[in-house]
Backbone as ProteinMPNN parsed JSONL, in Angstrom:
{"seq_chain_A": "XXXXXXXXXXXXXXXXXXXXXXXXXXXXXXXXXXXXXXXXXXXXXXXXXXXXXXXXXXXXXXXXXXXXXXXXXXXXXXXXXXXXXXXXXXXXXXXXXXXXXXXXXXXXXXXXXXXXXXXXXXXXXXXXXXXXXXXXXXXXXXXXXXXXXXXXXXXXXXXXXXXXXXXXXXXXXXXXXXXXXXXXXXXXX", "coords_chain_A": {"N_chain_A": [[-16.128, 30.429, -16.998], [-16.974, 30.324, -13.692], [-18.608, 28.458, -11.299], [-16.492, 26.746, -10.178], [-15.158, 24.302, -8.267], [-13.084, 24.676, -5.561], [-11.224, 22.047, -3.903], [-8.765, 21.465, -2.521], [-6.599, 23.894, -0.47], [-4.236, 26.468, -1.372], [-1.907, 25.599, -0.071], [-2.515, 23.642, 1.356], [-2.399, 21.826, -1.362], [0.329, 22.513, -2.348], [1.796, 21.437, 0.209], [0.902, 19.083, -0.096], [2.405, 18.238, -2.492], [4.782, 18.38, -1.165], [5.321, 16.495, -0.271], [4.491, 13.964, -1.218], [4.608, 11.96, -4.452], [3.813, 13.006, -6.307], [2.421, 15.244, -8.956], [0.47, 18.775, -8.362], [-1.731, 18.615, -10.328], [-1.843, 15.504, -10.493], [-2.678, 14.948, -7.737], [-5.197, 16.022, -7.5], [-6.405, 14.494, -9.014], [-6.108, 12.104, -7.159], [-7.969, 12.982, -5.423], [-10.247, 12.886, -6.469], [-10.821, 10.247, -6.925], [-10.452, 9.173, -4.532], [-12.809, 10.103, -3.448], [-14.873, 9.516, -5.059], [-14.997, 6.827, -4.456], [-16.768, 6.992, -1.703], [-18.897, 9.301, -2.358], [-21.206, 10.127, -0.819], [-19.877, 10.187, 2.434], [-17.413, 11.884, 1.931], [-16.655, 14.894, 0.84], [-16.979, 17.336, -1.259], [-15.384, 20.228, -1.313], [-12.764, 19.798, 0.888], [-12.051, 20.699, 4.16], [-9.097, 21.307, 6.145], [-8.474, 19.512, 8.244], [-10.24, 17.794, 7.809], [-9.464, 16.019, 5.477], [-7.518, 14.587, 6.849], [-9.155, 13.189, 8.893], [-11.838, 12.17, 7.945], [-12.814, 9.188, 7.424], [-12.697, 7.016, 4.856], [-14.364, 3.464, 4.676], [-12.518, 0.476, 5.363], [-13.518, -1.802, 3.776], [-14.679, -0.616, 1.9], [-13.212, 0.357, 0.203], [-11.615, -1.643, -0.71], [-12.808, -2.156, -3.25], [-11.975, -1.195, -5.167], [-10.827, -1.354, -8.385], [-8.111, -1.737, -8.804], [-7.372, -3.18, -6.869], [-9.511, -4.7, -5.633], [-9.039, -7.421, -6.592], [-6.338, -8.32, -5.736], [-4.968, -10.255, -3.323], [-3.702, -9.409, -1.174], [-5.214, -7.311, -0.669], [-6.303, -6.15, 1.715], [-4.55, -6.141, 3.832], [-3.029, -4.18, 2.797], [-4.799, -1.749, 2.766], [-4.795, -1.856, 5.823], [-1.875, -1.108, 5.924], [-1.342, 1.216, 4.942], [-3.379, 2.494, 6.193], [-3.602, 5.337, 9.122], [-3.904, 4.698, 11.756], [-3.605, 1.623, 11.476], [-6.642, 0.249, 10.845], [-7.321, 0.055, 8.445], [-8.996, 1.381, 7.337], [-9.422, 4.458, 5.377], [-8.401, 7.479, 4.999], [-7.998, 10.705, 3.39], [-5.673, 11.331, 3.262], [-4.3, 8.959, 3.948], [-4.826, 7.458, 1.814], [-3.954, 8.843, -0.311], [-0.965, 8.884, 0.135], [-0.85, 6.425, 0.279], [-1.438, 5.857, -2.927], [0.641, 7.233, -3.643], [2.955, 5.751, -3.565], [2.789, 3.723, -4.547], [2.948, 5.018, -7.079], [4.621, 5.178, -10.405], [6.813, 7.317, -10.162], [7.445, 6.891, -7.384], [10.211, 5.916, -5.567], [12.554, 2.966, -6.009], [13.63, 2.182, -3.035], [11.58, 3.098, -1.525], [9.373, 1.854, -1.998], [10.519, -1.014, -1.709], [9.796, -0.798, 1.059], [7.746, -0.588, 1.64], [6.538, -2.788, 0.408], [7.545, -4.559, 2.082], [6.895, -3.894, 5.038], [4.105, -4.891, 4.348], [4.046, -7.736, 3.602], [5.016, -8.53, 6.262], [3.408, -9.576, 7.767], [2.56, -9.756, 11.132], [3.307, -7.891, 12.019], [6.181, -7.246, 13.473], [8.394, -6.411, 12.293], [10.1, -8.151, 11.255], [10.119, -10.626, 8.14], [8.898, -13.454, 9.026], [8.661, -17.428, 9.308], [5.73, -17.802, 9.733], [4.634, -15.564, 8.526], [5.287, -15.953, 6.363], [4.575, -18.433, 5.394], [1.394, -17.592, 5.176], [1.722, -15.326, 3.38], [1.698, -17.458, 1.284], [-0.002, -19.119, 1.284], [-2.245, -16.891, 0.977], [-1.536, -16.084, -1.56], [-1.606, -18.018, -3.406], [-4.22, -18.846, -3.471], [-4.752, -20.776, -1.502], [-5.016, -23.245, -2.489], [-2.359, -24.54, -2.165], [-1.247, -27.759, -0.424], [-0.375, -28.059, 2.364], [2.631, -29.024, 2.919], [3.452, -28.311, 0.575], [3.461, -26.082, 0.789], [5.336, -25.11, 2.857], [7.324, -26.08, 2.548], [8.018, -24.273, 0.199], [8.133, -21.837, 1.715], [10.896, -23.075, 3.191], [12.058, -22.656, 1.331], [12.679, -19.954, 0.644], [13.309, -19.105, 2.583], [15.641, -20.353, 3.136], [17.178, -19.137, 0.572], [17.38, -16.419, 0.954], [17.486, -15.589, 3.668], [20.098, -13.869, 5.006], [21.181, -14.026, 7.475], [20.772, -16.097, 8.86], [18.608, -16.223, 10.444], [16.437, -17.621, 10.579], [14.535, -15.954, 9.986], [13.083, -12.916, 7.762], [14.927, -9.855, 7.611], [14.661, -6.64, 7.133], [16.307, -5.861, 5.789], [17.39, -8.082, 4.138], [14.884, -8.643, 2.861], [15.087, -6.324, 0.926], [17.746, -6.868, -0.103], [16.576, -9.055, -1.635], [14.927, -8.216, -3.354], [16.011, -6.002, -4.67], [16.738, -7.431, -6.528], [15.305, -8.419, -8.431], [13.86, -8.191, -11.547], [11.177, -6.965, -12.038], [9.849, -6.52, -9.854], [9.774, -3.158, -9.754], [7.575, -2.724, -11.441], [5.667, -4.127, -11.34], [4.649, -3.35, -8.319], [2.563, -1.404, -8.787], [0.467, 1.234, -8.873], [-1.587, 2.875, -11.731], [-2.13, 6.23, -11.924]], "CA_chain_A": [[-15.545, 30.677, -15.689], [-18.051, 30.283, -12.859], [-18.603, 27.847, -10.344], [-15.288, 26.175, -10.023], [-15.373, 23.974, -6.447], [-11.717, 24.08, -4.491], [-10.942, 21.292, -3.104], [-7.858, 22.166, -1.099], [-6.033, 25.288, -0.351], [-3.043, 26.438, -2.21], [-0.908, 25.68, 1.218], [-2.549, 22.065, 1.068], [-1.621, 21.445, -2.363], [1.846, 23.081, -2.082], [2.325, 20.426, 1.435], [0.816, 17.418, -0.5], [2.979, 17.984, -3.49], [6.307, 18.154, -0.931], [5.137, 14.782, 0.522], [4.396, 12.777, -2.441], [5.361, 11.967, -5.879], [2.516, 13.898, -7.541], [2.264, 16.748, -9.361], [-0.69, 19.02, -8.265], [-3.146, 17.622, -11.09], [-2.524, 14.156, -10.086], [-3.02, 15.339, -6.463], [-6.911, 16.332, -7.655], [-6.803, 13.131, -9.976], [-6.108, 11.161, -6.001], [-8.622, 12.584, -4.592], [-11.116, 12.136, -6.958], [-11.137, 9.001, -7.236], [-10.82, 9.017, -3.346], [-14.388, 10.914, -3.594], [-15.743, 8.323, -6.426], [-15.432, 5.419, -3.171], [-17.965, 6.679, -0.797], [-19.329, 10.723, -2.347], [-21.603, 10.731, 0.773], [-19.022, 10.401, 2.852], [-16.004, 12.467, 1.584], [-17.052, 16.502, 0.66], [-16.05, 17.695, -2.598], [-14.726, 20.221, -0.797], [-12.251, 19.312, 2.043], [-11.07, 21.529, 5.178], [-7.764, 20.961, 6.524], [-9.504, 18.679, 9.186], [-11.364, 16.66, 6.561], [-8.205, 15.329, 4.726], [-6.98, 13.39, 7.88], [-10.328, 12.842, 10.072], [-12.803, 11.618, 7.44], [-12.075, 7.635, 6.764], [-13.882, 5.696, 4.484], [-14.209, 2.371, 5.359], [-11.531, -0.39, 4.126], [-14.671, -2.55, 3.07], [-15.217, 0.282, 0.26], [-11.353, 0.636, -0.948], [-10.792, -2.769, -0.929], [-13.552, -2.334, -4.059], [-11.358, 0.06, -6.139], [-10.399, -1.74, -9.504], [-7.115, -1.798, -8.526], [-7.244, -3.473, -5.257], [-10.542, -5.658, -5.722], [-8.28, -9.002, -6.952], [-5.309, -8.366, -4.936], [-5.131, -10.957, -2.079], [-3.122, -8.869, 0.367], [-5.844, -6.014, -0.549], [-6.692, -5.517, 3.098], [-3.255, -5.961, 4.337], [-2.205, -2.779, 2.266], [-5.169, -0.939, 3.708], [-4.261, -1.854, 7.081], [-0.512, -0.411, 6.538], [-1.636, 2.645, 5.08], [-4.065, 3.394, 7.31], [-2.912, 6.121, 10.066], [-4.278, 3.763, 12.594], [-3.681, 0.481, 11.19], [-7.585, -0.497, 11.282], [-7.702, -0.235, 6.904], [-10.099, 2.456, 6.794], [-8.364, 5.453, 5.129], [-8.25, 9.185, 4.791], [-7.32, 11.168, 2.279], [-3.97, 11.866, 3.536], [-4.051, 7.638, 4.011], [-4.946, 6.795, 0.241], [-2.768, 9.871, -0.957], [0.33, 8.118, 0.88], [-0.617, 4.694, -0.649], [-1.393, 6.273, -3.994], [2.138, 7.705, -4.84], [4.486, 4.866, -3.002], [2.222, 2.97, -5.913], [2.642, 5.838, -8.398], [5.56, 4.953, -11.062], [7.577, 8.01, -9.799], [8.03, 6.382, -6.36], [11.597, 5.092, -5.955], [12.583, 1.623, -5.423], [13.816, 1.891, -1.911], [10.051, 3.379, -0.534], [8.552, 0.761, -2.549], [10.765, -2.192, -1.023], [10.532, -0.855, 2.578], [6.001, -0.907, 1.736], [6.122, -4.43, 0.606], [7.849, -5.343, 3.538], [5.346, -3.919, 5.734], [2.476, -5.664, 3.61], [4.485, -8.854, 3.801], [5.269, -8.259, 7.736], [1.614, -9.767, 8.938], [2.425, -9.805, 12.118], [3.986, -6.129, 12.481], [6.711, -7.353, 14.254], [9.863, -5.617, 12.137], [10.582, -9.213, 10.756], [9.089, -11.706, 7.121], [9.13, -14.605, 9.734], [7.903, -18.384, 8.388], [4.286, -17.845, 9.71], [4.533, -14.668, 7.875], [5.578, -16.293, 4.747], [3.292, -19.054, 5.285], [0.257, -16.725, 5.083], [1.427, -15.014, 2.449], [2.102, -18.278, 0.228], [-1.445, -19.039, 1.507], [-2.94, -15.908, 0.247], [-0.8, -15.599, -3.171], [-2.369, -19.491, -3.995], [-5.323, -18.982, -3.384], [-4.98, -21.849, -0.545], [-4.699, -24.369, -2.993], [-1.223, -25.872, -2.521], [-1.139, -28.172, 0.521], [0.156, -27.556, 3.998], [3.589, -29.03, 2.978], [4.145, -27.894, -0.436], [3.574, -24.173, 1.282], [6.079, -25.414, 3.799], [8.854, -26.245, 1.196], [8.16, -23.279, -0.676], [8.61, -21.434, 2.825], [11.681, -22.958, 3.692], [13.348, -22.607, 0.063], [12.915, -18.708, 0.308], [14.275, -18.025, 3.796], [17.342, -20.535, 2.563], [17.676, -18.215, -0.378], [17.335, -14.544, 1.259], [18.044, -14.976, 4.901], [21.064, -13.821, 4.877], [22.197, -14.24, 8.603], [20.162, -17.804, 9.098], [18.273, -16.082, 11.991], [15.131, -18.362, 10.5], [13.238, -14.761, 9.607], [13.47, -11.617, 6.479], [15.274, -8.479, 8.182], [14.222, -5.759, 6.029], [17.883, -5.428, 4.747], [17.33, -9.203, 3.639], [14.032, -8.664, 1.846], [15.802, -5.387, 0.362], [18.43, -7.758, -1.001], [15.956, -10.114, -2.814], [13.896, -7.068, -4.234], [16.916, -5.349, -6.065], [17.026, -8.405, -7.553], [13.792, -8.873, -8.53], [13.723, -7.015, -12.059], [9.561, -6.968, -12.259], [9.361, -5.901, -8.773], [9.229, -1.843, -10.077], [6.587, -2.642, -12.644], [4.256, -5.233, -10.357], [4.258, -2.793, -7.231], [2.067, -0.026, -8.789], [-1.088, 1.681, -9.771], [-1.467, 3.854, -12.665], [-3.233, 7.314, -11.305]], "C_chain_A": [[-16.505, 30.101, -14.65], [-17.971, 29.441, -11.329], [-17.565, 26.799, -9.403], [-15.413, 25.818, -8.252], [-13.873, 23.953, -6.329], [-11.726, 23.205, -4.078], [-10.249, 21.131, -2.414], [-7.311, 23.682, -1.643], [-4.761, 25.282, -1.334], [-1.632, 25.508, -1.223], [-1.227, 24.055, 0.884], [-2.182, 21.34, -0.022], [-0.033, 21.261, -2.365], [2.455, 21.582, -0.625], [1.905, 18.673, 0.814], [2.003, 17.163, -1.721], [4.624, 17.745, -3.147], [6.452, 16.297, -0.475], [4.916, 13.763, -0.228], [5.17, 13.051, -3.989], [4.761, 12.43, -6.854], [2.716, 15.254, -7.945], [1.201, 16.995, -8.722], [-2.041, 18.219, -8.965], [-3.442, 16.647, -10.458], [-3.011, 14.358, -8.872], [-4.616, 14.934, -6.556], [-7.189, 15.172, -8.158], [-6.921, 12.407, -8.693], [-7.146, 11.234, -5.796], [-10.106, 12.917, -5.252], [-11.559, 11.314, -6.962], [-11.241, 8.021, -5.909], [-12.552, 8.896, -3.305], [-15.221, 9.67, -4.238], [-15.845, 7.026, -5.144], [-16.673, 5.575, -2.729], [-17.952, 8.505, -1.643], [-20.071, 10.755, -1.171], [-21.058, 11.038, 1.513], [-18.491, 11.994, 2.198], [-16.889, 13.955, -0.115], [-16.06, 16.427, -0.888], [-15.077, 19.11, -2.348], [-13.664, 19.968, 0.627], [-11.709, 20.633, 2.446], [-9.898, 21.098, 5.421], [-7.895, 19.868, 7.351], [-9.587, 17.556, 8.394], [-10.358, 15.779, 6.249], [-7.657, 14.389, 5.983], [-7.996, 12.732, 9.029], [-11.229, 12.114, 9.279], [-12.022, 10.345, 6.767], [-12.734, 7.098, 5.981], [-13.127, 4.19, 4.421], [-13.265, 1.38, 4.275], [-12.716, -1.884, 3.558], [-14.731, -2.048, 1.396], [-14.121, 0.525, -0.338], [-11.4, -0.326, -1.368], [-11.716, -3.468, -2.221], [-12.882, -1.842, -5.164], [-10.808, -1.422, -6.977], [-8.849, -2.901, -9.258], [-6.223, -3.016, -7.481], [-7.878, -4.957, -5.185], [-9.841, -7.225, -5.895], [-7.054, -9.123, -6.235], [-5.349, -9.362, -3.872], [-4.17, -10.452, -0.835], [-4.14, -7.239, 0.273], [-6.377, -5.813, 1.003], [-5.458, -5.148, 4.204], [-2.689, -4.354, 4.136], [-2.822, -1.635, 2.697], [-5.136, -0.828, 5.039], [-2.651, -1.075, 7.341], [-0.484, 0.764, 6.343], [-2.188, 3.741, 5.769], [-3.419, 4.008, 8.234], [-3.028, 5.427, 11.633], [-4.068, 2.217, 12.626], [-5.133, -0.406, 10.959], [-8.148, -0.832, 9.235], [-8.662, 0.755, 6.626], [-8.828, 3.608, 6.761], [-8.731, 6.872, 5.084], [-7.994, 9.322, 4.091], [-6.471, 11.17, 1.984], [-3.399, 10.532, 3.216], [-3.658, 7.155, 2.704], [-4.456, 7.437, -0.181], [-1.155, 8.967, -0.652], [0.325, 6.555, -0.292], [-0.385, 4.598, -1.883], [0.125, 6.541, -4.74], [2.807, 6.748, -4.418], [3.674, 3.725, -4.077], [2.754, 3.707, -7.304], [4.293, 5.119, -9.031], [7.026, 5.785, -10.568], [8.62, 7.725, -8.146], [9.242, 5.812, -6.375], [11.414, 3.881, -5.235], [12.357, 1.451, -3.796], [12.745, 1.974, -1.032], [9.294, 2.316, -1.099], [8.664, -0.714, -1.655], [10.332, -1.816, 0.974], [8.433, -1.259, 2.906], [6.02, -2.226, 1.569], [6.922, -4.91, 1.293], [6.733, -5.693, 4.203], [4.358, -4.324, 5.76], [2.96, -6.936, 4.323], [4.436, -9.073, 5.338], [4.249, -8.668, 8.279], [1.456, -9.755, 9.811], [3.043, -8.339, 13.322], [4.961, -6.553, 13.663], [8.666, -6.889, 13.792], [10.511, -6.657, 11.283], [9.399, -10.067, 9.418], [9.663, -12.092, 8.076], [8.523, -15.688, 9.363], [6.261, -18.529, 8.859], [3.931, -16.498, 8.493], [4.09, -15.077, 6.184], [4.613, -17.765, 3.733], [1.689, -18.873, 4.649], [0.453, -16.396, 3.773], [1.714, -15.975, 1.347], [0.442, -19.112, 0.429], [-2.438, -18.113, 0.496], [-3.108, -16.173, -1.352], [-1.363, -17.644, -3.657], [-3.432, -19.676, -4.063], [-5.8, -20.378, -2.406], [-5.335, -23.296, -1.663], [-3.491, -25.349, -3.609], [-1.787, -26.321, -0.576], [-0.382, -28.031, 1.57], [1.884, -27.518, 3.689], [4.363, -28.67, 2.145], [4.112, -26.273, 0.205], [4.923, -24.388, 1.997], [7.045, -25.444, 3.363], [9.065, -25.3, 0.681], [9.003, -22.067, 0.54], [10.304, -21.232, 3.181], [12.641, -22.8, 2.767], [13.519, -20.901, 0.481], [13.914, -18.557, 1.465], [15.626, -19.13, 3.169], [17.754, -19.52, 1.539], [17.818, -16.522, 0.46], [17.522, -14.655, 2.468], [19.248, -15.134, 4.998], [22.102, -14.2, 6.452], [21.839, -15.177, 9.254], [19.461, -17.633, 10.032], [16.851, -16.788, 12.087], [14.036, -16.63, 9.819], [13.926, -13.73, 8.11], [13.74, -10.523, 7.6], [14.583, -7.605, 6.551], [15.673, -5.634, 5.282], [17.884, -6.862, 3.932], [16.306, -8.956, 2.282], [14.508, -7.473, 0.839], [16.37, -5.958, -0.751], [17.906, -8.288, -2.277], [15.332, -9.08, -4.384], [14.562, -6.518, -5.306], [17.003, -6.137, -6.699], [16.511, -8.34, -8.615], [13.327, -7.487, -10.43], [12.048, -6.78, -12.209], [8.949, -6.038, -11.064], [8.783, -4.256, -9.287], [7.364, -1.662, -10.693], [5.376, -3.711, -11.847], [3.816, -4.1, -9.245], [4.041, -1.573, -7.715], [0.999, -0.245, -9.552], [-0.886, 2.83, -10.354], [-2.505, 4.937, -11.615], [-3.852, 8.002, -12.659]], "O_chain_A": [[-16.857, 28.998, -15.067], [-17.299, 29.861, -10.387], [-17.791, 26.266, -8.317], [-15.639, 26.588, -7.318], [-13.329, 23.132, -7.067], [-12.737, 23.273, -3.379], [-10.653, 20.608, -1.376], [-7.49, 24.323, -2.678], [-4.364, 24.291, -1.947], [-0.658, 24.945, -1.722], [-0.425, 23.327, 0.299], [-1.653, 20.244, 0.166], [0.634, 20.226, -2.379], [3.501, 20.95, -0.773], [2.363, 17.572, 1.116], [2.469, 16.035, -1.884], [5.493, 17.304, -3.899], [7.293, 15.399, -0.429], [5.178, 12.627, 0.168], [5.924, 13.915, -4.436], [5.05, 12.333, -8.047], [3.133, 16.189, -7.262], [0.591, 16.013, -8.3], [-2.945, 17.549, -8.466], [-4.524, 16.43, -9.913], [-4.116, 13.82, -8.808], [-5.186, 13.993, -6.003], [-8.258, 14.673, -7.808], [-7.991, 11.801, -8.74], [-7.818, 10.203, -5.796], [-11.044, 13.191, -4.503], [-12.789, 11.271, -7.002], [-11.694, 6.88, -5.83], [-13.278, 7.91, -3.173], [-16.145, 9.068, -3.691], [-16.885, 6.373, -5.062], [-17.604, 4.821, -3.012], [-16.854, 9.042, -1.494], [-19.579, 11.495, -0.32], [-21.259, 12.213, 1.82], [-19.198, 12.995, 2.08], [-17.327, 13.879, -1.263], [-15.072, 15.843, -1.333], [-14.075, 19.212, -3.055], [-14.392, 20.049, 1.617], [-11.155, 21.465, 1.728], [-9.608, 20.211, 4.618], [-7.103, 19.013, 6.956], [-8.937, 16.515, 8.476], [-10.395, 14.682, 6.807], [-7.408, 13.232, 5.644], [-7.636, 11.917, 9.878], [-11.608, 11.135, 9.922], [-11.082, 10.335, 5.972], [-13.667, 6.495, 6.514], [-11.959, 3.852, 4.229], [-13.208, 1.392, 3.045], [-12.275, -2.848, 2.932], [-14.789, -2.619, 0.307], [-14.131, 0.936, -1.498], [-11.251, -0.337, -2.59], [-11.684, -4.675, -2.461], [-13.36, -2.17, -6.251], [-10.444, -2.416, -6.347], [-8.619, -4.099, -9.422], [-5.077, -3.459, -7.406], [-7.307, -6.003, -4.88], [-10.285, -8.131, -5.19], [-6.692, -10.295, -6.129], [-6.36, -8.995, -3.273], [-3.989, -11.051, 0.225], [-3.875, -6.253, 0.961], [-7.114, -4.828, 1.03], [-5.403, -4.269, 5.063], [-2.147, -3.601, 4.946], [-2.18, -0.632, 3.009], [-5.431, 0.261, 5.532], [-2.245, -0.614, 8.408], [0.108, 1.546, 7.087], [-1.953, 4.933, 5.963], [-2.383, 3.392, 8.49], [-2.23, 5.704, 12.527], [-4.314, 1.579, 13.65], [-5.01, -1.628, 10.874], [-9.004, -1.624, 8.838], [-9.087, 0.836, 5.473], [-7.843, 3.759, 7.484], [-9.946, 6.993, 5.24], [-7.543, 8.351, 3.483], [-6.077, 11.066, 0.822], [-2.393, 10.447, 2.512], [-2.591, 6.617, 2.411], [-3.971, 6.794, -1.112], [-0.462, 8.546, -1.578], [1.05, 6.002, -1.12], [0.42, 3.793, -2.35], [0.576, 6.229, -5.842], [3.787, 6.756, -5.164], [4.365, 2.725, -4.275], [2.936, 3.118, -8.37], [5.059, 4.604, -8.217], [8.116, 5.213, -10.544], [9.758, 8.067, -7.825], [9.416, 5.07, -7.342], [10.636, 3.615, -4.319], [11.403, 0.879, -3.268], [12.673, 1.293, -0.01], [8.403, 1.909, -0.354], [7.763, -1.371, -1.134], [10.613, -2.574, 1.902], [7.92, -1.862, 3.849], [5.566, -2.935, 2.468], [7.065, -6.104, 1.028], [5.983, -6.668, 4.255], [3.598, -4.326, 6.728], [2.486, -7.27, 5.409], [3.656, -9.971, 5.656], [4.001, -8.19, 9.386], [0.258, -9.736, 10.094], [3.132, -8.029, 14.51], [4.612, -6.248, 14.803], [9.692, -6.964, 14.468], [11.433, -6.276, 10.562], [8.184, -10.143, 9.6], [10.736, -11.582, 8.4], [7.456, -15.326, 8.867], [5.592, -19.395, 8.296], [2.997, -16.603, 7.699], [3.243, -14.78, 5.341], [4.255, -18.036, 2.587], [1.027, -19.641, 3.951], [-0.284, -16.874, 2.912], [2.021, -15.404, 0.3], [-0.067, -19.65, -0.555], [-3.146, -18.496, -0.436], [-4.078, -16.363, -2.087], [-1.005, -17.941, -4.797], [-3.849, -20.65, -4.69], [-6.899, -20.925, -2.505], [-5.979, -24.261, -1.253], [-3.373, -26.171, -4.518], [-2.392, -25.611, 0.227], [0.737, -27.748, 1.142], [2.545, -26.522, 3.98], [5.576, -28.561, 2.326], [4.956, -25.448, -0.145], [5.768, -23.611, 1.552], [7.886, -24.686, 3.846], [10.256, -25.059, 0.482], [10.11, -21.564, 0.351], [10.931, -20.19, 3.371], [13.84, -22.775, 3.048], [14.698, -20.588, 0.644], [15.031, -18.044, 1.389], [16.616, -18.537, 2.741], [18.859, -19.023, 1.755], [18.657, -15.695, 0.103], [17.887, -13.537, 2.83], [19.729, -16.264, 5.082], [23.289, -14.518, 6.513], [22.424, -15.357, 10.323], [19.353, -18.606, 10.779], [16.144, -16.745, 13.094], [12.92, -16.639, 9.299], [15.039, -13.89, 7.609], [12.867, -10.299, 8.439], [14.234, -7.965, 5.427], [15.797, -5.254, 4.118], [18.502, -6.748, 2.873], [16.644, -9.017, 1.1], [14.223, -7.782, -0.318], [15.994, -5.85, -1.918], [18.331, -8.184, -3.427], [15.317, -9.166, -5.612], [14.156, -6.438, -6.466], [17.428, -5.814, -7.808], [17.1, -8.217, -9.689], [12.748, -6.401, -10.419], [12.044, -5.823, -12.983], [8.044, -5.205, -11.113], [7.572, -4.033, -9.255], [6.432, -0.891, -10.466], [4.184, -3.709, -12.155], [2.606, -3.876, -9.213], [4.795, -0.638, -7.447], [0.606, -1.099, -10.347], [-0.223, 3.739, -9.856], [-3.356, 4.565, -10.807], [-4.719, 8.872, -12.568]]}, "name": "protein", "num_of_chains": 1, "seq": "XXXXXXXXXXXXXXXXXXXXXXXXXXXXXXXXXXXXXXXXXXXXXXXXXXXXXXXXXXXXXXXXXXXXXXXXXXXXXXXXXXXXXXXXXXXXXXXXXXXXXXXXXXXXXXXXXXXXXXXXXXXXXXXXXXXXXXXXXXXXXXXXXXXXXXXXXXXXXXXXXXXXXXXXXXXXXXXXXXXXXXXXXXXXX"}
């Protein structure tokens, strides 16, 4: 028996478990492995406070296993973040954690890799958007115009109302398609 540390309340459990796709365990499994980023930082136990005020920095996420090879890994801590600046919270990397977790449904999944995709947070994939991210996802080694082609094949394929940009009901479209999409957009917890 003995020394057993809390880490949240029953009330905080009970409110993280209505808000995500976790059971309790995995809950503690999140924010473990939150903890395992920065332990100086981030208390083993947390106040109610703690869980949305203490950030660690998106320098030190964007180290996690998971993340580390990703080329929109800063992007994703920028949309999670509660601020947009990529440094996260508990509450932040809890959020990111389950719309990753397997249990997440499609539709919260497609509406996050929008948002990732979205670089310019403007509600629209638009062709600088798509630019970037055909940039990123190459590792900048196709040339200006083969990005450019690649660019203008997608929005011919998925913009559905020719307005030149991805509505989210567009990129929606492509995604149900997309049978891999489920199984690419996640992290095991």
């Amino acid at each position: 028996m003995g020394n057993k540390v809390v880490t949240f309340t029953e009330q905080q459990l009970e409110d993280y478990q209505d808000c995500t796709f976790f059971t309790r365990k995995e809950i503690l499994r999140v924010f473990k492995r939150f903890r395992e980023v920065n332990p100086e930082l981030v208390p083993k136990r947390m106040t109610e406070n703690q869980a949305h005020t203490i950030a660690v920095p998106v320098e030190e996420i964007e180290k996690l296993p998971e993340l580390k090879e990703n080329p929109f890994k800063r992007r994703i801590c920028q949309v999670f973040s509660h601020d947009g600046s990529g440094n996260l919270t508990f509450e932040d990397f809890l959020d990111m954690m389950s719309v990753f977790s397997e249990a997440a449904p499609r539709d919260i999944k497609a509406w996050y890799a929008f948002r990732i995709y979205d670089l310019d947070d403007d509600m629209f994939i638009g062709r600088d958007d798509l630019l970037e991210a055909t940039r990123l996802l190459t590792k900048g080694e196709l040339h200006p115009q083969e990005r450019e082609d690649i660019v203008t094949s997608v929005l011919d394929e998925a913009d559905v109302d020719g307005d030149g940009r991805l509505s989210f009901m567009d990129f929606e479209h492509v995604v149900v398609r997309a049978p891999d999409f489920l199984s690419t957009f996640h992290i095991r917890v």
